[in-house]
ZAMARGU-4260 file (C-alpha; in steps of 0.2 Angstrom, whole numbers, plus 5000, padded with zeros to 4 digits):
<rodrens>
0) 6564/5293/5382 | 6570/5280/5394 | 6557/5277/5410 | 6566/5273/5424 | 6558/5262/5437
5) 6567/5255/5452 | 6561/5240/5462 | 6565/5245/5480 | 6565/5228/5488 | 6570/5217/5474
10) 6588/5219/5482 | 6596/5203/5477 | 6591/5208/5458 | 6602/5223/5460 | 6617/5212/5467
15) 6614/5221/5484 | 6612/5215/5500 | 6595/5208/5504 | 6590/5215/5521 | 6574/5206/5522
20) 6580/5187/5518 | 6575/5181/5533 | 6555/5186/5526 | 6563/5174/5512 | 6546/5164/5513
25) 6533/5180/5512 | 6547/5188/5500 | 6546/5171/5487 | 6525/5171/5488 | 6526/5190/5484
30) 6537/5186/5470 | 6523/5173/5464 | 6510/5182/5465 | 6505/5189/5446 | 6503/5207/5448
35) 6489/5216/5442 | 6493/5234/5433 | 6485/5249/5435 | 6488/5268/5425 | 6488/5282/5437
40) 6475/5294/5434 | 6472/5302/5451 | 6472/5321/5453 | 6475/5325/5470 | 6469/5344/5474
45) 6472/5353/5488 | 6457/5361/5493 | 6464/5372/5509 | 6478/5375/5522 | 6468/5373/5539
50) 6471/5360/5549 | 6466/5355/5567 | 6481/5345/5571 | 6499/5348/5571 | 6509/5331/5565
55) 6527/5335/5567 | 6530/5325/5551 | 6515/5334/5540 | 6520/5340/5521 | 6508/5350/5521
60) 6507/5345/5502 | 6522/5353/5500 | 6516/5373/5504 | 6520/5381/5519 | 6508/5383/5532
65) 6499/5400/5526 | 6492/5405/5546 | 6508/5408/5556 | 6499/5412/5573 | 6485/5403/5584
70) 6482/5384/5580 | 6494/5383/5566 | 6509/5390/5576 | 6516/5372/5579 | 6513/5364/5563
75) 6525/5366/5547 | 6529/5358/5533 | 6544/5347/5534 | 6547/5353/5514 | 6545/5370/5515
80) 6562/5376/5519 | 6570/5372/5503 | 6556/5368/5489 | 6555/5384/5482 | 6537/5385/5479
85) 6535/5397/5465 | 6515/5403/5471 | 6506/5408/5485 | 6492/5396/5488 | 6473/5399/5491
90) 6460/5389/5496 | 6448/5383/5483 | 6432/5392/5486 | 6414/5388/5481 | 6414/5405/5471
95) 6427/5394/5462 | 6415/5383/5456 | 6416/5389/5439 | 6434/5392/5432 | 6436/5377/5445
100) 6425/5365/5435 | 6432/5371/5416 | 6450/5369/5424 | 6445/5349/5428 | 6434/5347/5409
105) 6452/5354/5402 | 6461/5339/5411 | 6451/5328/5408 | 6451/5331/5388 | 6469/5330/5390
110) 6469/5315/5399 | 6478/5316/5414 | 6465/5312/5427 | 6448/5303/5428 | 6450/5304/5448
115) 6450/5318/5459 | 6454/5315/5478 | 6454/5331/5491 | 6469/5333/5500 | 6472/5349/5512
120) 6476/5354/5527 | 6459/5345/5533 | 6448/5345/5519 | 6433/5343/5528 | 6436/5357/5536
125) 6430/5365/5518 | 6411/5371/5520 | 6413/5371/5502 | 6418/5353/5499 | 6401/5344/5495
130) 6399/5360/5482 | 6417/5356/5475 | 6411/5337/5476 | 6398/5341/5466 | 6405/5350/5453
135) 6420/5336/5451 | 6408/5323/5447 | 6399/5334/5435 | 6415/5334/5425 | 6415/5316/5425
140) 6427/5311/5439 | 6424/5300/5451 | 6429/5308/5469 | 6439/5303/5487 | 6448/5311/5499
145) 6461/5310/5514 | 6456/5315/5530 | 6460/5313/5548 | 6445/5310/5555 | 6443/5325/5566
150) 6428/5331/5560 | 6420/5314/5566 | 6403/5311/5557 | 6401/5329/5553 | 6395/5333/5533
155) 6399/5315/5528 | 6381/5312/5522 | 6382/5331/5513 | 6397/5323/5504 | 6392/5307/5500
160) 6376/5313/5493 | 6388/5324/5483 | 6398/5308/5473 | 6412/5306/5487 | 6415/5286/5484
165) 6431/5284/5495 | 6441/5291/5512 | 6456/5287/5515 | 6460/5290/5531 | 6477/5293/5542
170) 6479/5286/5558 | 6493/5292/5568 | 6488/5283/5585 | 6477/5271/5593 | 6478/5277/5610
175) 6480/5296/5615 | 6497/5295/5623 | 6501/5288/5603 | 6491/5301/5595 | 6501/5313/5608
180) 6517/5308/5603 | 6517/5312/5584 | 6509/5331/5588 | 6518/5346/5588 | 6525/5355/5609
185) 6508/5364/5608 | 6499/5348/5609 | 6512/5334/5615 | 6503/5332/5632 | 6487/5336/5628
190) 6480/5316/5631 | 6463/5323/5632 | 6463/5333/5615 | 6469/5314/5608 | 6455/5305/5615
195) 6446/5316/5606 | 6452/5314/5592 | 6451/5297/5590 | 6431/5297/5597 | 6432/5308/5580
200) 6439/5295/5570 | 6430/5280/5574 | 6411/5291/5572 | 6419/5296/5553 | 6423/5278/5552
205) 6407/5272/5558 | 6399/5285/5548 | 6408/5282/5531 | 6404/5263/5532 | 6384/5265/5533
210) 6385/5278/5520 | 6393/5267/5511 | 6410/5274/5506 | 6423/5264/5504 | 6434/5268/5521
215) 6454/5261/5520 | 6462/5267/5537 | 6484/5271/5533 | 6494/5268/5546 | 6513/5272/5546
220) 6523/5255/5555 | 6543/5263/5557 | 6548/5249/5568 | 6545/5233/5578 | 6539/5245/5593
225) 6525/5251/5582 | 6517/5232/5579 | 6507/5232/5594 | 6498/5247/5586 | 6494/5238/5570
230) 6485/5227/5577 | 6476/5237/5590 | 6471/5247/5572 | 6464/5229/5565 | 6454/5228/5578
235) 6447/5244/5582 | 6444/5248/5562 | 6425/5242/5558 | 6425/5225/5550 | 6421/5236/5532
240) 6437/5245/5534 | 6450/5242/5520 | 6469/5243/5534 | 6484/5247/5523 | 6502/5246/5533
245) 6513/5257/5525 | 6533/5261/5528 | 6539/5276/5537 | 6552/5285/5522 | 6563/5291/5537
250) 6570/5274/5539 | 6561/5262/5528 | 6573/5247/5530 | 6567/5245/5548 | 6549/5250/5541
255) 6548/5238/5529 | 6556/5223/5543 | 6542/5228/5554 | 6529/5228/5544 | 6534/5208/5537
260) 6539/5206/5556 | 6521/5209/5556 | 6512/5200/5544 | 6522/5185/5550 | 6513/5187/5570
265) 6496/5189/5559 | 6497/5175/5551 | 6495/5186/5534 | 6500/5178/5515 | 6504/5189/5501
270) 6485/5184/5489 | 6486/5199/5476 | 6500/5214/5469 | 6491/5228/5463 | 6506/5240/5451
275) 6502/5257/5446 | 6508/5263/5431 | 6515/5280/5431 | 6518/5282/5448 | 6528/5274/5461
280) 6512/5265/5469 | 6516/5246/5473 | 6501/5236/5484 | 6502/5217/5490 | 6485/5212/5495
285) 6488/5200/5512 | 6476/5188/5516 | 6474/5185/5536 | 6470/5167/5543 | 6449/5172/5545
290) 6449/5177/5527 | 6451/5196/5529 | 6462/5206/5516 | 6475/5221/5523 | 6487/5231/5511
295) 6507/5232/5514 | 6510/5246/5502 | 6526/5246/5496 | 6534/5258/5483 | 6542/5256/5467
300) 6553/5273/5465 | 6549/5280/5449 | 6554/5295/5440 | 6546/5307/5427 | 6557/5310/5414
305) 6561/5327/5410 | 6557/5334/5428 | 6567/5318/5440 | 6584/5318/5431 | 6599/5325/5440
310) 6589/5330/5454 | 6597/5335/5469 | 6587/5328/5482 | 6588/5311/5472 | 6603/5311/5470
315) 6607/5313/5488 | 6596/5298/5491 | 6584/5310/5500 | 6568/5307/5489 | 6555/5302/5499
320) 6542/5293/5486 | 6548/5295/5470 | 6536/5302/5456 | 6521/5300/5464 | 6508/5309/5453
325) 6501/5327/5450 | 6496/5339/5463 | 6486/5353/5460 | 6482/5369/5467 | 6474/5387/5468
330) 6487/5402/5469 | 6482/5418/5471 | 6475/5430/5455 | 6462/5414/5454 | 6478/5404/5446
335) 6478/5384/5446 | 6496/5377/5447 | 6500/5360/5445 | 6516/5351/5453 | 6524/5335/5451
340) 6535/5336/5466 | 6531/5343/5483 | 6548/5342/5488 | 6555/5351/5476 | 6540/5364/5470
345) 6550/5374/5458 | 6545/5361/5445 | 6528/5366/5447 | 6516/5378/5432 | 6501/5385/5430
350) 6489/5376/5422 | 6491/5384/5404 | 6509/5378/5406 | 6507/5361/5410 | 6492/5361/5395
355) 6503/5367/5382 | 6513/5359/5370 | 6531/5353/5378 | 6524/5354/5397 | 6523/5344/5412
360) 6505/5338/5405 | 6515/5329/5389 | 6528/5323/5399 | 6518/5314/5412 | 6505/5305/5398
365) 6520/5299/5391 | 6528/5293/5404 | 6512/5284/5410 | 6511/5274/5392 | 6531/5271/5393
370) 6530/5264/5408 | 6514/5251/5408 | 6522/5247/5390 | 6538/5244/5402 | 6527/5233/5416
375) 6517/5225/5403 | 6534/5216/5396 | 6539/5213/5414 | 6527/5204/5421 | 6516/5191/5414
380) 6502/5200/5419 | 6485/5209/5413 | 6479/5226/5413 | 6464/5232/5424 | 6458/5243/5409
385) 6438/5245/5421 | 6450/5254/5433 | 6457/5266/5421
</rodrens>
């Protein structure tokens, strides 16, 4: 089985034109940094469909937005037009608990995940999340979660006393006419709403930090007009705060020049690579002149053999992130499905599927040992087996 791996930036490698030569000097100190490898084993779940916000660019994790009226009228997701999601799906529930727990014991023994992380919707927007938190750890993983900070402080310490370890949270402005802008017609002028918003954001920053869960705060850069906000982010962020720049998929040529246009101003130098196996994750660690550390996450594209080749949407270069790991979810009947794509969901099975012999379970072990056997001769490198 052959694992194929692309390195998006290493253009010159590839006989192409290099679009970024002249970040020739950050581009040779990333090349020298020895990268340390990784194995994905993150399960990211799904735990509802409401959210409070109405980004114009949400996935939505690749299911339509289930409420069509009220609040939810102006947000969609950008996928699901064409993925062909084969299930309806539900939010997890706390009378769940039980065929939600033997679901995770019956992953775990099969090795696909040791982490689980919420994803919604809004996840804390679930009453039953400290519950499902709970229950997570129980089966032996260890627990985080993305959020967007609108439900400020509220049930952090209910979670953290659960075994939630980490949030990563997505910030889409540091002003409200920037939070504004990125908000569906409902809400595009609504400055007020964004202010508080962000009030919300930096109270579950705050919050987090003292709790001490490990808080990283993603923020997209799509061009040099969004650098100003990248810094504004480094210095609203509590000192704790772990800031990770990452590319804009829609154009990530301009992205990417923006965010090295970026570290360039900061002063910033490439200190540590971080590569995941099995997924297209791809982090450089930059150190800024005071000594703190932010992350320009980068991708590798990788595919999953068996479910990425002759795909359509790759094919027509529109694949946003490469394989990028499993998503799971709850459809109706009480069924867990599990999808390797959210842009092209038709690839996803129930859980029994992916379990048995021959599915997408198999395919993705393999390809995670194929392709840190495939890094390992790469790079002169070692392998973080505590993280793993």
């Amino acid at each position: 089985m052959e694992v194929k791996v692309t390195e998006s930036l290493h253009f010159g490698a590839l006989g192409f034109r290099d679009p970024f030569i002249e970040y020739q000097d950050l581009r040779e100190e990333e090349a020298a940094v020895v990268p340390t490898l990784e194995v994905d084993d993150t399960l990211r779940i799904k735990v509802l469909d409401r959210c409070g916000m109405t980004c114009f660019f949400c996935h939505n994790e690749g299911t339509p937005v289930m409420n069509p009226t009220g609040l939810q009228a102006a947000r969609v997701s950008i996928y699901s037009s064409f993925n062909a999601i084969p299930f309806t799906q539900t939010d997890i529930l706390q009378t769940d608990e039980g065929s939600f727990s033997s679901a995770l014991t019956a992953l775990r023994d099969a090795g696909i995940a040791k982490e689980v992380h919420w994803t919604g919707g809004e996840p804390t927007l679930a009453k039953q999340l400290p519950v499902l938190t709970h229950a997570a750890r129980l089966a032996g993983y260890s627990v985080k979660m993305t959020s967007n900070g609108q439900s400020g402080e509220r049930g952090l310490a209910e979670l953290a006393d659960a075994g939630l370890s980490g949030i990563n949270f997505s910030i889409f402005g540091t002003t409200p006419d920037e939070l504004a802008r990125t908000q569906g017609e409902k809400f595009q002028h609504d400055l007020g709403l964004a202010a508080n918003r962000l009030a919300q954001m930096d109270a579950a920053m705050q919050t987090a930090t003292e709790l001490s869960v490990k808080v990283k705060a993603n923020i997209v850069i799509s061009g040099e007009a969004d650098i100003e906000r990248g810094i504004r982010l480094l210095e609203q962020a509590p000192d704790a705060a772990h800031v990770r720049f990452q590319a804009d998929t829609s154009d990530r040529e301009q992205s990417l020049k923006a965010i090295y246009k970026l570290m360039r101003e900061l002063g910033a130098r490439p200190v540590a690579r971080t590569i995941v196996a099995g997924c297209s994750i791809d982090n450089y660690d930059y150190q800024l002149p005071e000594g703190r550390i932010v992350t320009f996450k980068q991708t590798r594209f990788s595919r999953l053999p068996g479910v990425c080749d002759n795909c359509p949407i790759d094919k027509a270069g529109e694949c946003h992130e490469g394989y990028y790991g499993i998503r799971f979810y709850k459809g109706a009947e009480n069924r867990y499905w599990l999808s390797p794509c959210i842009q092209k969901m038709d690839t996803a099975q129930t859980l029994d599927d992916f379990l048995d012999e021959g599915g997408l379970g198999e395919k993705v072990t393999s390809y995670r040992t194929q392709s840190l056997a495939q890094l390992q001769n790469e790079f002169p490198t070692h392998y973080n087996s505590e993280n793993n």
